[in-house]
Backbone as ProteinMPNN parsed JSONL, in Angstrom:
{"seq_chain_A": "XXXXXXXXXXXXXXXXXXXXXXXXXXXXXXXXXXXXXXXXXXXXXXXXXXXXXXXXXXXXXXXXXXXXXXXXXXXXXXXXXXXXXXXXXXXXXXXXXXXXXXXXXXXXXXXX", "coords_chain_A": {"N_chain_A": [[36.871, -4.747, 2.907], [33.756, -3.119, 1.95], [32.117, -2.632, -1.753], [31.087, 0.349, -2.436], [30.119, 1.123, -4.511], [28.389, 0.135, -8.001], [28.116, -1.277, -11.292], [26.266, -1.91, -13.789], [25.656, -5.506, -14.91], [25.6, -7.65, -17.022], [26.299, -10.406, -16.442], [24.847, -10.596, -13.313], [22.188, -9.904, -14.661], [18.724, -10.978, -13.882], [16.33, -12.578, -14.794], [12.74, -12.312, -14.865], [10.44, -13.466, -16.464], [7.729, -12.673, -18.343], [8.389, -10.998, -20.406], [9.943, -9.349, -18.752], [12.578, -8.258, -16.858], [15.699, -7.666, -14.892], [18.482, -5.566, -13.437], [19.904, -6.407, -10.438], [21.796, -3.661, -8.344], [22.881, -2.13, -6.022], [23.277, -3.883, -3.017], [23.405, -5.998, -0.088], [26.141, -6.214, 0.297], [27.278, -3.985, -0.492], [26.862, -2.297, 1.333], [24.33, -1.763, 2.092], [21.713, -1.937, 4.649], [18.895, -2.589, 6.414], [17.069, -4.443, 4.376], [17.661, -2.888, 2.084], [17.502, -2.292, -1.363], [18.369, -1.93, -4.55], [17.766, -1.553, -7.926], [17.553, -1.584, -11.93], [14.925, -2.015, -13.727], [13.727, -3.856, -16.913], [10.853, -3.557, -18.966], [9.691, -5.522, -21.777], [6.768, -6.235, -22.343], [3.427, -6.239, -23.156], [1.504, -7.053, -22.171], [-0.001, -6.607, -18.593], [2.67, -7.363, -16.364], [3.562, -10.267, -13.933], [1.329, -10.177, -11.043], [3.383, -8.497, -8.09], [4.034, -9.014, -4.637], [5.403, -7.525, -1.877], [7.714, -7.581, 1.669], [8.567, -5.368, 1.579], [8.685, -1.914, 1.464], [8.633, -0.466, -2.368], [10.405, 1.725, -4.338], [10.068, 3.552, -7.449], [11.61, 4.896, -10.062], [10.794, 6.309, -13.523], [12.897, 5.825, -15.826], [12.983, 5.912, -19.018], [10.717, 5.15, -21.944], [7.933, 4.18, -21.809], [4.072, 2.954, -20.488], [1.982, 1.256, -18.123], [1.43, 1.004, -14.85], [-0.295, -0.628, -11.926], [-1.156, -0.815, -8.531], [-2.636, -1.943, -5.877], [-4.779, -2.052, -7.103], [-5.091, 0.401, -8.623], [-4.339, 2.055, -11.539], [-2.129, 3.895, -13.708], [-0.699, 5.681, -15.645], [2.388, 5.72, -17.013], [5.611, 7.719, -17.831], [9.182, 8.749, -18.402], [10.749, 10.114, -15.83], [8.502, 9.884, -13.926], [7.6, 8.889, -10.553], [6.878, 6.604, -8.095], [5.787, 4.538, -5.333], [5.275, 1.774, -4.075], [3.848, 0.512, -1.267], [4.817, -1.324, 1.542], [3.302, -4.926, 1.242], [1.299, -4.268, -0.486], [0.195, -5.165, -3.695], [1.316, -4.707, -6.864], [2.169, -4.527, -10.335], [3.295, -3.952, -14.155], [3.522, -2.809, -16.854], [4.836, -2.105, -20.295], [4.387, -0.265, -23.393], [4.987, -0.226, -25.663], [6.734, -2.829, -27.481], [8.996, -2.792, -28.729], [10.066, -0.278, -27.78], [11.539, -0.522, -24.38], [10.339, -0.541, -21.296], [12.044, 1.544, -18.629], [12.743, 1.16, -15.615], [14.076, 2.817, -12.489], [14.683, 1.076, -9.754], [14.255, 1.038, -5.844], [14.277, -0.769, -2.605], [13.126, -0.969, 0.422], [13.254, -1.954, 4.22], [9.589, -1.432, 5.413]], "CA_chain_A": [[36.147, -3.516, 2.622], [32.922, -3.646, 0.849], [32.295, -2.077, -2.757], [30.817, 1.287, -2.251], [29.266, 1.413, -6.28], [28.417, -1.069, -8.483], [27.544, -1.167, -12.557], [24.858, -3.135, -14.254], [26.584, -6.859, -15.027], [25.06, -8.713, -17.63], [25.802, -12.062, -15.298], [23.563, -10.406, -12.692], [20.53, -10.086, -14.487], [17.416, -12.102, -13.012], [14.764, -12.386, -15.709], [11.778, -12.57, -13.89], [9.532, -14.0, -17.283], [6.868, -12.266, -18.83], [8.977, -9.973, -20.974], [10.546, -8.178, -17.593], [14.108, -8.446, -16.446], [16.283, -6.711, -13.917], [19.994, -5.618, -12.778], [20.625, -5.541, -9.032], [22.953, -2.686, -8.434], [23.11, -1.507, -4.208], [22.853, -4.39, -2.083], [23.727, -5.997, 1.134], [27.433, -6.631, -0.058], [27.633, -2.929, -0.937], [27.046, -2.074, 2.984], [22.761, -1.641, 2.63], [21.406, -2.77, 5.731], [17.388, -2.966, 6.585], [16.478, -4.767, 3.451], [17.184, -1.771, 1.271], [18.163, -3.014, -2.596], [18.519, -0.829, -5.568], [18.455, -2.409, -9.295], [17.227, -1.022, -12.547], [14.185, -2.866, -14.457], [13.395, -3.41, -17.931], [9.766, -4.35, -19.422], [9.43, -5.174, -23.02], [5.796, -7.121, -22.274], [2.585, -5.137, -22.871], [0.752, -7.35, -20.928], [0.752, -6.251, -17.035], [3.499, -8.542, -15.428], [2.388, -11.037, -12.553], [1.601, -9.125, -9.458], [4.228, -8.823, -6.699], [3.627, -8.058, -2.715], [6.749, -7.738, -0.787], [7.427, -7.268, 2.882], [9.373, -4.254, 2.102], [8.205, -0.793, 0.162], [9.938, -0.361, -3.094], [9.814, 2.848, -5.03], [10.03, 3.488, -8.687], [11.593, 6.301, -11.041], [11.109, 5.632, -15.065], [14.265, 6.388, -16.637], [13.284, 5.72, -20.67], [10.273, 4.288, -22.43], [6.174, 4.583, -21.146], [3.826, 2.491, -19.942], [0.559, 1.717, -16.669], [1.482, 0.61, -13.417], [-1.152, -1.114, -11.504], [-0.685, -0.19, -7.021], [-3.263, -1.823, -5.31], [-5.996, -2.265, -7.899], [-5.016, 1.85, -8.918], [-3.673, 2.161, -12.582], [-1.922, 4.668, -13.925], [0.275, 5.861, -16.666], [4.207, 6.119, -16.982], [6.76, 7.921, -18.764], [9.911, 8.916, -17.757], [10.404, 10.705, -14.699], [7.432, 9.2, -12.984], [7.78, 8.185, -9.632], [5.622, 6.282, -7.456], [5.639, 3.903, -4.284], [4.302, 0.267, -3.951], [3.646, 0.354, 0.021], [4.779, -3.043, 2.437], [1.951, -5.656, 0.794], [0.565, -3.921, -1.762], [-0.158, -5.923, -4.783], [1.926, -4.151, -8.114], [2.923, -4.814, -12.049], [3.922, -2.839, -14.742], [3.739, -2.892, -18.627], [5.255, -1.825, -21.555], [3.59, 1.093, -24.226], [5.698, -1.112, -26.88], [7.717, -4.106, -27.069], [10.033, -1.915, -29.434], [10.601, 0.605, -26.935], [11.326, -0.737, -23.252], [9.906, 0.56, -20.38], [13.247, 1.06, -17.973], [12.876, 1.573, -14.457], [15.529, 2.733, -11.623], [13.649, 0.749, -8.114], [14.737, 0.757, -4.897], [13.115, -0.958, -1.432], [14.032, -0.741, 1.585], [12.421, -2.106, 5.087], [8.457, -0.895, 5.965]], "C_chain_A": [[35.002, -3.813, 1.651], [32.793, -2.491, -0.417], [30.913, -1.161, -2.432], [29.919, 1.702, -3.865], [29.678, 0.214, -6.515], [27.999, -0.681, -10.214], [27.071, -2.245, -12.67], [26.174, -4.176, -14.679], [25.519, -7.658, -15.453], [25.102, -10.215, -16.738], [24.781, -12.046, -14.199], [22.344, -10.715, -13.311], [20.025, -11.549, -14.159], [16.389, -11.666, -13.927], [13.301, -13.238, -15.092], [10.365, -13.418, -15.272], [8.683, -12.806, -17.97], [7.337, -10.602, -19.804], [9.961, -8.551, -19.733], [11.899, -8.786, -16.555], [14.771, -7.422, -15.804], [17.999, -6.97, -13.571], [20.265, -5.531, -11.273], [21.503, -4.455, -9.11], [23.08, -3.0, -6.859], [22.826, -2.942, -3.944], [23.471, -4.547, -0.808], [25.677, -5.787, 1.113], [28.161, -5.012, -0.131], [27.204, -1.793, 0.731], [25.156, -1.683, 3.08], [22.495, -2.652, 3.71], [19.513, -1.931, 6.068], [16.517, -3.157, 5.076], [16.771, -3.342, 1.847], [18.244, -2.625, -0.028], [18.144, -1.654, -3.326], [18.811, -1.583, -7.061], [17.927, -1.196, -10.238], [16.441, -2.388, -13.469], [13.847, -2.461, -16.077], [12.001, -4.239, -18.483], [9.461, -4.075, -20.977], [7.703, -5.613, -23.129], [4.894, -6.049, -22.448], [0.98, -5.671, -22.666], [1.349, -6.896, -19.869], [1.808, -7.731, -16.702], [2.554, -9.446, -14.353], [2.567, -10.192, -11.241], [2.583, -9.257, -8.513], [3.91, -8.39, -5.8], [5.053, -8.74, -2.362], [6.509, -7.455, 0.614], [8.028, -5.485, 3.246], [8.582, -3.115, 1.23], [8.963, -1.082, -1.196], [9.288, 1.103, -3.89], [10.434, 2.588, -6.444], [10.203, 4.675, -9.205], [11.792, 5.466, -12.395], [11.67, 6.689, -15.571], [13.989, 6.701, -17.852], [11.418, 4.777, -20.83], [8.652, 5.227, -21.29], [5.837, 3.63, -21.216], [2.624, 2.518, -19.124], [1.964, 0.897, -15.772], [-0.056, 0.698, -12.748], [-0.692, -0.923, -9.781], [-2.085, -0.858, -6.631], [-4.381, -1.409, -5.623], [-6.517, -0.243, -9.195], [-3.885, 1.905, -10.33], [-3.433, 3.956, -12.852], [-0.727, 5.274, -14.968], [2.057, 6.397, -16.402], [4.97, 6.465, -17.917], [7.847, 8.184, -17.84], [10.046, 10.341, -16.822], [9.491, 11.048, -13.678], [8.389, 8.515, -12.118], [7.156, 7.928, -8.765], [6.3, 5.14, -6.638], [4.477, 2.519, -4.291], [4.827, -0.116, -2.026], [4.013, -1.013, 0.095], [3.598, -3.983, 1.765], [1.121, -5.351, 0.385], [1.107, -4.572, -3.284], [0.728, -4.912, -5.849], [2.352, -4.869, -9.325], [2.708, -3.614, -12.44], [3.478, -3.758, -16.206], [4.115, -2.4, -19.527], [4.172, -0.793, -22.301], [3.76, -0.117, -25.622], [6.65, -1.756, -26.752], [8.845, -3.172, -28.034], [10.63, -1.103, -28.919], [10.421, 0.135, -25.072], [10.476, 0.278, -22.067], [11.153, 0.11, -19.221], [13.177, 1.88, -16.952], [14.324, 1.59, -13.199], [14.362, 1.983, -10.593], [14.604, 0.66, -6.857], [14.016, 0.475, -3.259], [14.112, -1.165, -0.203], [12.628, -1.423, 3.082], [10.838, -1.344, 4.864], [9.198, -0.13, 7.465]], "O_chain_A": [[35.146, -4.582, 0.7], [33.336, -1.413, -0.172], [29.835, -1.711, -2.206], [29.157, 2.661, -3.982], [30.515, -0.538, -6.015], [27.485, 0.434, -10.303], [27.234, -3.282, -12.028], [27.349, -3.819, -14.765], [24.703, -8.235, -14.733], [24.133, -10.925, -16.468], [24.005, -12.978, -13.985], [21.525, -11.509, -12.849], [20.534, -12.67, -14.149], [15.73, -10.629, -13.856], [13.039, -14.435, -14.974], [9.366, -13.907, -14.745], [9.385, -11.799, -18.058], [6.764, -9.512, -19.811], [10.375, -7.406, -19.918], [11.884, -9.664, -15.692], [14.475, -6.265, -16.103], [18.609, -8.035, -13.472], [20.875, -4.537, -10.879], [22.044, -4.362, -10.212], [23.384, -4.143, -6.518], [21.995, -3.376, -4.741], [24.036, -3.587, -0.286], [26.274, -5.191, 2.01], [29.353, -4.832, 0.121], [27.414, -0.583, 0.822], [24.732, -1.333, 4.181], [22.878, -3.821, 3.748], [19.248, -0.75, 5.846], [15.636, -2.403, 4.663], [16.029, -3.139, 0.886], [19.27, -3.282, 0.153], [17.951, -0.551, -2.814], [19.895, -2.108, -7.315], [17.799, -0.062, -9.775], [17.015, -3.418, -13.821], [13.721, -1.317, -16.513], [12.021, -5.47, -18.45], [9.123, -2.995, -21.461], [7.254, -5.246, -24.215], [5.246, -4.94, -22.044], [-0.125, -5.159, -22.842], [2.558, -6.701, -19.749], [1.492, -8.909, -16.87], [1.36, -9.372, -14.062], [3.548, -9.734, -10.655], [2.618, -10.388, -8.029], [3.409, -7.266, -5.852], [5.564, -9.853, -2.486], [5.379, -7.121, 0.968], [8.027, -4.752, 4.235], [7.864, -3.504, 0.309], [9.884, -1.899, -1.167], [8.109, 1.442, -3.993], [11.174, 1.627, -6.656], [9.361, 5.56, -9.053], [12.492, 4.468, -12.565], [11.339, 7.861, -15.754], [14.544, 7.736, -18.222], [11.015, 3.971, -19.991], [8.49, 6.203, -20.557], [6.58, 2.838, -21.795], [2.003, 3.58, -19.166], [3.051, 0.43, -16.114], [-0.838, 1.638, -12.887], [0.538, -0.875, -9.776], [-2.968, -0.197, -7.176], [-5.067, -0.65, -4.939], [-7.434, 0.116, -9.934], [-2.678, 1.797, -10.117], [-4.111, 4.908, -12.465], [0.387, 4.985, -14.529], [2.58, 7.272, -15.712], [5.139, 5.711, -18.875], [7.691, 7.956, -16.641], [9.517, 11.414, -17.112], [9.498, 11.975, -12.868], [9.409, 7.885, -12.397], [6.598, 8.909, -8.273], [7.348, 4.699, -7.111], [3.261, 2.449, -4.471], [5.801, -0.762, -1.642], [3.769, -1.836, -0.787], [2.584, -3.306, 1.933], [0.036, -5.882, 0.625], [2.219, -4.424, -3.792], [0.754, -3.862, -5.206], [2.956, -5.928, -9.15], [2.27, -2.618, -11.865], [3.228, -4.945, -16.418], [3.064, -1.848, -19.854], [3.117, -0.565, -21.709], [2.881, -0.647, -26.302], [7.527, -1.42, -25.956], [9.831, -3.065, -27.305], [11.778, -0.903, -29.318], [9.367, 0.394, -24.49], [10.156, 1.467, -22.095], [11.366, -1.053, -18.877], [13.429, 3.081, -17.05], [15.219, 0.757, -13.055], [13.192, 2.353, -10.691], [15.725, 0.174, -7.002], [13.321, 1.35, -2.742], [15.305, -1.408, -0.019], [11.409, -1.342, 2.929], [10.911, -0.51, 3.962], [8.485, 0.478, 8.263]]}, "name": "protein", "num_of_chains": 1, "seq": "XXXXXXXXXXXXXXXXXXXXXXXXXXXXXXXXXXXXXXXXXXXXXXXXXXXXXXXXXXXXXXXXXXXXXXXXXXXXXXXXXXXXXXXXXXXXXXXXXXXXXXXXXXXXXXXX"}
């Protein structure tokens, strides 16, 4: 049977560098099927991160903390309960307001 919920697990995280680190939560193991993930991110950096393009969408709600987000050369400011979309191969980062106060995102992507 597979596990139907999951909680954050310090052994999970994947620190991606530049002050920005992440928990998987949902994945394939947890019965998602067409690429769809689900973690929760945290950015203490207030430089932008390094850009990512995926093959899949991913969307974005901010839980805690403020912030820009960058979409495809389109900036724009974040606090919590912002939510916004980084389309199939669109370019995205994120940054921090203050390294004192994270910026902590829920994301989740799923197929194009």
């Amino acid at each position: 049977m597979r596990h139907l919920y999951c909680e954050p697990d310090e052994g999970r995280r994947v620190d991606s560098g530049s002050g920005h680190w992440s928990y998987p939560l949902l994945g394939p193991e947890h019965g998602c099927v067409n690429q769809c993930m689900s973690g929760v991110s945290y950015y203490t950096g207030t430089m932008f991160t390094p850009e990512a393009v995926h093959e899949f969408q991913e969307g974005f709600l901010v839980l805690s903390g403020a912030g820009e987000a960058r979409v495809d050369g389109q900036t724009f400011p974040l606090k919590p309960m912002v939510s916004f979309l980084a389309p199939a191969g669109a370019r995205h980062t994120m940054r921090s307001a203050s390294p004192e106060e994270p910026l902590v995102l829920f994301w989740f992507h799923a197929k194009a």
